[in-house]
DOZA-622787 format. One record per atom (N, C-alpha, C, O): y negated, z negated, x negated; residue in three letters. Coordinates in steps of 0.1 Angstrom, whole numbers, padded with zeros to 4 digits, always signed. Layout:
BEGIN
YZXala;...
This chain:
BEGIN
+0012+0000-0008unk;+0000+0000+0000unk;-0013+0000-0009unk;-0023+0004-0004unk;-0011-0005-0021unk;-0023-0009-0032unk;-0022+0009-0034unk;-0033+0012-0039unk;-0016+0017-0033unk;-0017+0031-0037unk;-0027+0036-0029unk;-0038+0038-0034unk;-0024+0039-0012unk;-0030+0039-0006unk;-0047+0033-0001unk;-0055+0037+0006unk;-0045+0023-0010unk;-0064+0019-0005unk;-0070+0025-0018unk;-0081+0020-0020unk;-0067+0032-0026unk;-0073+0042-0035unk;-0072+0055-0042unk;-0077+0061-0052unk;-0062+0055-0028unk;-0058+0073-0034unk;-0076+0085-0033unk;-0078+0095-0039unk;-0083+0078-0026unk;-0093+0087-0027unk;-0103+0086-0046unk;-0109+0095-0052unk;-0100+0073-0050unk;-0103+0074-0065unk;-0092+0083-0071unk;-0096+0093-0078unk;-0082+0081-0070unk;-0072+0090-0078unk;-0071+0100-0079unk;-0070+0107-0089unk;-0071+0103-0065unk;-0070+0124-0064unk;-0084+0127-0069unk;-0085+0136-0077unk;-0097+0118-0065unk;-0108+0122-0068unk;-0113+0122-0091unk;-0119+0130-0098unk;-0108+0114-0093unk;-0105+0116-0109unk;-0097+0122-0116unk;-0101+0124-0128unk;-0084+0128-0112unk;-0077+0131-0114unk;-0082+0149-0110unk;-0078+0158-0116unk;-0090+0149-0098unk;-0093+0164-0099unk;-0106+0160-0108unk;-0103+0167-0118unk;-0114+0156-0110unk;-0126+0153-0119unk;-0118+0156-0136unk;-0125+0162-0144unk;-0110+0152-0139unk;-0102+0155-0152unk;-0099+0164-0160unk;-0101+0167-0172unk;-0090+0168-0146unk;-0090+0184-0150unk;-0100+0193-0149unk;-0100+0202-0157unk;-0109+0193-0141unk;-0120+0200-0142unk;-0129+0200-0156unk;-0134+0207-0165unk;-0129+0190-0155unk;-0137+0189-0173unk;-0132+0196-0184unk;-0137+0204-0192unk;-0114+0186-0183unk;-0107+0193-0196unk;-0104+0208-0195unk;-0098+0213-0205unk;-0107+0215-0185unk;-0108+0229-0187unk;-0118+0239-0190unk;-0118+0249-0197unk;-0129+0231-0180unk;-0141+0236-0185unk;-0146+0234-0203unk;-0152+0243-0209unk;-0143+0221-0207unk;-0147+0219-0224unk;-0132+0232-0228unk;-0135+0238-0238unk;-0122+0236-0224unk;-0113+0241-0236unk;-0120+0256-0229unk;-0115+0267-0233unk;-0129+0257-0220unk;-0135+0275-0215unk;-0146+0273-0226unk;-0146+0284-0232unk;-0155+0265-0231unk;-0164+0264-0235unk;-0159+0269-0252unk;-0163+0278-0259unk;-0148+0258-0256unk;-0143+0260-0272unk;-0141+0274-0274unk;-0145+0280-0284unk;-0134+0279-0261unk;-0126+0294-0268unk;-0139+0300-0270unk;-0142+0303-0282unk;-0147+0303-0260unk;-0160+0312-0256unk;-0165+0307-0271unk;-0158+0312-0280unk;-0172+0301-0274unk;-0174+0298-0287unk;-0170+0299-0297unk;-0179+0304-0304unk;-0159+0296-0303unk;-0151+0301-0314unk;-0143+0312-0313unk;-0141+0319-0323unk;-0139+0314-0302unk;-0128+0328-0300unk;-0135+0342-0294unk;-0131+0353-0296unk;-0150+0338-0284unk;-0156+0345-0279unk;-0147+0351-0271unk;-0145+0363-0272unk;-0141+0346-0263unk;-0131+0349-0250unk;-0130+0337-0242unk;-0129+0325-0246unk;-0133+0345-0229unk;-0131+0334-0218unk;-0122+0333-0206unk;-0122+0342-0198unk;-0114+0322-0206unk;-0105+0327-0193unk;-0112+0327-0180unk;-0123+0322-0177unk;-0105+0334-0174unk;-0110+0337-0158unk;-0107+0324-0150unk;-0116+0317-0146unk;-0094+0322-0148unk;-0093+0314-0142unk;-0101+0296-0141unk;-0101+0288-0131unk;-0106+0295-0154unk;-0114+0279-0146unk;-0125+0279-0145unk;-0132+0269-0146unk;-0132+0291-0141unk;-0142+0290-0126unk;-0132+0291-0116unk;-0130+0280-0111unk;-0127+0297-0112unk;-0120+0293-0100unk;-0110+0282-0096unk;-0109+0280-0084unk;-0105+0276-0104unk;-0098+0264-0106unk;-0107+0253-0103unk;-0106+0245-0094unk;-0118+0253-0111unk;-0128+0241-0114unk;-0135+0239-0100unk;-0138+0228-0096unk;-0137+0250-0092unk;-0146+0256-0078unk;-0128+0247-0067unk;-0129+0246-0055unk;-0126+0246-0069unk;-0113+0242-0057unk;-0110+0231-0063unk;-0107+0223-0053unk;-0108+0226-0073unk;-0107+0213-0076unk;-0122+0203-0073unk;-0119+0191-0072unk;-0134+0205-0072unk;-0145+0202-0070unk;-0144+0200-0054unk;-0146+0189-0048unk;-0139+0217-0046unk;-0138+0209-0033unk;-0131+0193-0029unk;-0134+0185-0020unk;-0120+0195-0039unk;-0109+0179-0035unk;-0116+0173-0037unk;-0118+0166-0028unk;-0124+0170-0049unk;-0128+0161-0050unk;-0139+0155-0043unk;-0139+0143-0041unk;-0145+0161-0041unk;-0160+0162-0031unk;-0154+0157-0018unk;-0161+0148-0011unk;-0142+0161-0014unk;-0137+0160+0002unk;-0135+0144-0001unk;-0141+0136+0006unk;-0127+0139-0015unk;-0121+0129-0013unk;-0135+0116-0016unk;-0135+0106-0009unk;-0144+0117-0024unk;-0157+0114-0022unk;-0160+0106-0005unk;-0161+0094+0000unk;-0162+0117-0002unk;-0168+0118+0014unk;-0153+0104+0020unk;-0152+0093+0025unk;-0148+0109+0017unk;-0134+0093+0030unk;-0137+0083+0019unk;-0128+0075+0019unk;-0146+0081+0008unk;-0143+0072-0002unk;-0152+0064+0003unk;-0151+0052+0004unk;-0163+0071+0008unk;-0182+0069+0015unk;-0173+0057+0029unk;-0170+0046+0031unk;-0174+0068+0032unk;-0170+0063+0050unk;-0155+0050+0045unk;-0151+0044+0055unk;-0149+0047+0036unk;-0140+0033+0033unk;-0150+0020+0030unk;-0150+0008+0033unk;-0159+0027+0022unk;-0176+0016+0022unk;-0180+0012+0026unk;-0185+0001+0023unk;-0182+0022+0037unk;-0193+0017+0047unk;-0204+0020+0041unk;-0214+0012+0043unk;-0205+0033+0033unk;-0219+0039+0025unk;-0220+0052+0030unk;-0228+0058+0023unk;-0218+0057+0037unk;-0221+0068+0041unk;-0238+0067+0046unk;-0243+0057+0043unk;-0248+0079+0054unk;-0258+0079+0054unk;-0260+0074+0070unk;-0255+0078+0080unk;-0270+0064+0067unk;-0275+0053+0079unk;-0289+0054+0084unk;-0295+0056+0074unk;-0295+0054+0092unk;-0308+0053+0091unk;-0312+0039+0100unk;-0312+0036+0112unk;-0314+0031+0087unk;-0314+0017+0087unk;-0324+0007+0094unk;-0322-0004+0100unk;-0334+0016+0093unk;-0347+0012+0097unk;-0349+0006+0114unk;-0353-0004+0120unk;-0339+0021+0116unk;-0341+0019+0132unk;-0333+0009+0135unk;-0336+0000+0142unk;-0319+0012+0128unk;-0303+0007+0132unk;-0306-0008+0133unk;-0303-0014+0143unk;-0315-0014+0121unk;-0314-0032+0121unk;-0327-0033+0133unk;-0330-0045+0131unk;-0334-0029+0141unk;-0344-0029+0152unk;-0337-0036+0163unk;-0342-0044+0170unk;-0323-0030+0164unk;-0314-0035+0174unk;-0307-0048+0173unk;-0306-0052+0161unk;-0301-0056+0186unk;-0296-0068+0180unk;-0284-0069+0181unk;-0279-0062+0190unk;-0275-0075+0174unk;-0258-0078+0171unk;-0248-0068+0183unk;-0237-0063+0180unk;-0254-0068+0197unk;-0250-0064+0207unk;-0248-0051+0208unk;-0237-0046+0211unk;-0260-0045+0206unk;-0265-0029+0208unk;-0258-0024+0190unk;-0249-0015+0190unk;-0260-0029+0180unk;-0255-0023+0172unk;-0242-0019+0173unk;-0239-0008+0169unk;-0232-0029+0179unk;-0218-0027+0183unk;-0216-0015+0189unk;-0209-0005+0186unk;-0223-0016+0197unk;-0220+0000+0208unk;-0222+0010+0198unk;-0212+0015+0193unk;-0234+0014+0194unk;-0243+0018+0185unk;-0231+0026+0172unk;-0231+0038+0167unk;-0219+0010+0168unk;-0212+0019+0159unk;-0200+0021+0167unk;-0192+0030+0163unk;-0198+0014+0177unk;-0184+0025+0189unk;-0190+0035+0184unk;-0188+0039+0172unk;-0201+0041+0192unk;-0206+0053+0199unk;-0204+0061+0181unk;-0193+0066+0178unk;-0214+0062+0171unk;-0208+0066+0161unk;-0195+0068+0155unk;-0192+0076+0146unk;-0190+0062+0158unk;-0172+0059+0153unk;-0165+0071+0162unk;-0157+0079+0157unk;-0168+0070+0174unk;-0163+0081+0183unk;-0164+0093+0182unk;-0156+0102+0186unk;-0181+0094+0174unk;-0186+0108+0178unk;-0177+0117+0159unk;-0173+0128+0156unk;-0178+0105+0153unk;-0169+0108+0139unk;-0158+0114+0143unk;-0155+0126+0144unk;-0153+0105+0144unk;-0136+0109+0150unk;-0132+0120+0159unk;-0120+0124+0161unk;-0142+0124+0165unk;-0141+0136+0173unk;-0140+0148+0162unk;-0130+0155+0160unk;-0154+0146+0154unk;-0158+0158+0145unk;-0147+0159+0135unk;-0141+0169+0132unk;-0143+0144+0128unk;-0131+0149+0122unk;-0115+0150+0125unk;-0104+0150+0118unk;-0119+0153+0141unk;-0104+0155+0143unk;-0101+0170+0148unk;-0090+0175+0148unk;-0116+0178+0151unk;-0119+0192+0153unk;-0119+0198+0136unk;-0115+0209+0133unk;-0121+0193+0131unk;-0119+0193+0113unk;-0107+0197+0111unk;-0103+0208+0107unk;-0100+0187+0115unk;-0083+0184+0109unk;-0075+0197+0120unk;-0065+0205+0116unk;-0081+0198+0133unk;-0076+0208+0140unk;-0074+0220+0134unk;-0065+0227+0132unk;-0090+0221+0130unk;-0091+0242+0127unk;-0089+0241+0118unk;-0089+0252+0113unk;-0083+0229+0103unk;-0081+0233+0093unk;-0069+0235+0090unk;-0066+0244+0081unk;-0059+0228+0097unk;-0049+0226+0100unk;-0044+0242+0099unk;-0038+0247+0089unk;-0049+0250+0112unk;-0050+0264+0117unk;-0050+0275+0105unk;-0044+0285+0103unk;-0062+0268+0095unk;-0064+0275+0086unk;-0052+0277+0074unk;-0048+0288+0071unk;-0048+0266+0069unk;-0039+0264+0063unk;-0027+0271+0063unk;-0021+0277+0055unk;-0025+0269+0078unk;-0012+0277+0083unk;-0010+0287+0081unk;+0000+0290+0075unk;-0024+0298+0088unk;-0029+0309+0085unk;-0024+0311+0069unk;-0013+0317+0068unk;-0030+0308+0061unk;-0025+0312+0046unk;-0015+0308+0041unk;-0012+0312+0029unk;-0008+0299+0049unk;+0008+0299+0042unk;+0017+0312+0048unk;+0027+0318+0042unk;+0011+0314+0063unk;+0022+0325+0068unk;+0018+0339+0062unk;+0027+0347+0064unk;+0003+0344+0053unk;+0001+0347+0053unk;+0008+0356+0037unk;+0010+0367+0033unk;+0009+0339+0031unk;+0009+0344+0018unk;-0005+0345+0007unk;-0006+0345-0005unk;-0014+0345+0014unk;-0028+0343+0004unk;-0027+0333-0006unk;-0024+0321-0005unk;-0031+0340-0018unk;-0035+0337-0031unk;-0047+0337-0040unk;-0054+0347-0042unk;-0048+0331-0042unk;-0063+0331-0054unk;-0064+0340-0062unk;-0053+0345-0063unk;-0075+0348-0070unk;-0077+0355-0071unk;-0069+0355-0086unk;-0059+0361-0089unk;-0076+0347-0092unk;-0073+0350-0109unk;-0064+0342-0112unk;-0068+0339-0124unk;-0053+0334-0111unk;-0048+0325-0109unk;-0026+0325-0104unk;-0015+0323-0108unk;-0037+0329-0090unk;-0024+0335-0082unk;-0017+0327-0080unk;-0005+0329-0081unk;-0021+0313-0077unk;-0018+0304-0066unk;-0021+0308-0049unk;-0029+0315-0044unk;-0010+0298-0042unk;-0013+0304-0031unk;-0027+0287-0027unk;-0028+0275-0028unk;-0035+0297-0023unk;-0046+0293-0015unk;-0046+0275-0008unk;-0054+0266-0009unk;-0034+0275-0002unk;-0032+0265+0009unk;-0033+0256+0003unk;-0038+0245+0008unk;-0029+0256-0013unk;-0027+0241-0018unk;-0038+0240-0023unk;-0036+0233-0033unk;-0055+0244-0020unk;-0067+0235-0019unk;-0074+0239-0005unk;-0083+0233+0000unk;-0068+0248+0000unk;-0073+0240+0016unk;-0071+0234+0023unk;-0079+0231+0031unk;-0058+0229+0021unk;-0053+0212+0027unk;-0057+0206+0022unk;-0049+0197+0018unk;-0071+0205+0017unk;-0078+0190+0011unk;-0087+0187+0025unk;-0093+0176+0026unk;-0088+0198+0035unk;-0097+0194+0043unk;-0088+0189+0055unk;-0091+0178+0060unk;-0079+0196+0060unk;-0072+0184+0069unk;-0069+0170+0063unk;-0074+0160+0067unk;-0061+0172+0053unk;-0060+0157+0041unk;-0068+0150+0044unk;-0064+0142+0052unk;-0078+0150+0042unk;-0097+0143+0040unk;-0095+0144+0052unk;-0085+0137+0050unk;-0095+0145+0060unk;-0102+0143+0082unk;-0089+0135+0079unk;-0092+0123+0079unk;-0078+0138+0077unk;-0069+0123+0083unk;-0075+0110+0075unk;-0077+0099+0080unk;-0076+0113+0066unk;-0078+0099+0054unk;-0097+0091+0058unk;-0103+0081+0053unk;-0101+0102+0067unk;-0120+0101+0070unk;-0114+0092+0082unk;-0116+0079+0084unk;-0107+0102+0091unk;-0105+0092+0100unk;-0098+0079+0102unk;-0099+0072+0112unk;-0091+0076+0092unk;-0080+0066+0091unk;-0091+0055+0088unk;-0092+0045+0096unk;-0100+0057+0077unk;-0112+0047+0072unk;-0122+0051+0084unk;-0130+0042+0083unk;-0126+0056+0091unk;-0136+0051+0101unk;-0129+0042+0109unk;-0132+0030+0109unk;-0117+0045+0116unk;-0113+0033+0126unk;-0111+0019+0117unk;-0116+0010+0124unk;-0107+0016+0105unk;-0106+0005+0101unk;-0122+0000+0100unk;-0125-0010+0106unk;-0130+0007+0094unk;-0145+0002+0087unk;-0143-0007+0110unk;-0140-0019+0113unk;-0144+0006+0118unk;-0152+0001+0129unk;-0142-0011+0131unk;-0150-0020+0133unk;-0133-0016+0131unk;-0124-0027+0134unk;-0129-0039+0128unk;-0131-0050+0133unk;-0131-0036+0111unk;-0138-0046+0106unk;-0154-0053+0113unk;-0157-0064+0118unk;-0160-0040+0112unk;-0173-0042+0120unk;-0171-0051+0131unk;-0179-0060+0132unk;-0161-0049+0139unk;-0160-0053+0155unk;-0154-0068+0156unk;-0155-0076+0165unk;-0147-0069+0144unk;-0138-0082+0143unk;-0150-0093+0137unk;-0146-0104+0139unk;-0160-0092+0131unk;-0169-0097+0121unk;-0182-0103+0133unk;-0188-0096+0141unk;-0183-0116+0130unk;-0195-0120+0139unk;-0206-0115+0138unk;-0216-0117+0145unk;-0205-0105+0124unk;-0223-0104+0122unk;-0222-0089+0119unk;-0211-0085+0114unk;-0231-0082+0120unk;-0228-0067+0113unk;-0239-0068+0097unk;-0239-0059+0089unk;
């Protein structure tokens, strides 16, 4: 379970990793060899989405995502409750229409057979970072809101 409350650091460093260590050995060759592979722009560009995706469910496990505070603490203990129902709902919708068409999408390119360009991987295995990320967004909004709801104070 200790895996799970940080797989969004893991996948997220772990694509952060390799993106570096490829981009520094694109950099060495280009430089000393004056040849550049093709492939880690495109590698580096899809590994950035995972990571970015996994970021974003790392936000929303915080409780850092973007608030507008000003107004939000105006309200009292009561109204904020609803306030984060009502946001929590409107989340979970968006990332469950996410997880739907991406789902779609995915599928689409496995039956499809699509591949990357320079590479010649198939496709799917970085577009399931966006269904991935909507289950793992939505899994951490319903907890954040339970917390929230269970807690005398927000």
């Amino acid at each position: 379970m200790k895996f799970l409350n940080h797989i969004e650091e893991i996948v997220g460093a772990a694509c952060m990793g390799v993106m570096v260590t490829i981009a520094f050995i694109n950099v060495i060759a280009r430089y000393f060899l004056k040849f550049s592979f093709a492939f880690t722009e495109e590698l580096t560009i899809y590994l950035f989405v995972w990571a970015t995706l996994m970021g974003a469910s790392l936000a929303f496990r915080q409780g850092s995502h973007i608030v507008v505070s000003v107004i939000y603490n105006r309200f009292g203990l009561r109204s904020r409750k609803v306030l984060d129902i009502l946001n929590s709902a409107i989340s979970v919708l968006f990332f469950s229409l996410l997880f739907y068409y991406s789902t779609l999408e995915v599928l689409d390119e496995m039956l499809l057979g699509v591949q990357t360009e320079a590479v010649s991987l198939p496709v799917w295995w970085f577009t399931i970072a966006m269904p991935v990320s909507s289950i793992l967004i939505i899994f951490r909004i319903i907890i954040q809101l339970f917390n929230k709801l269970r807690s005398s104070s927000i």
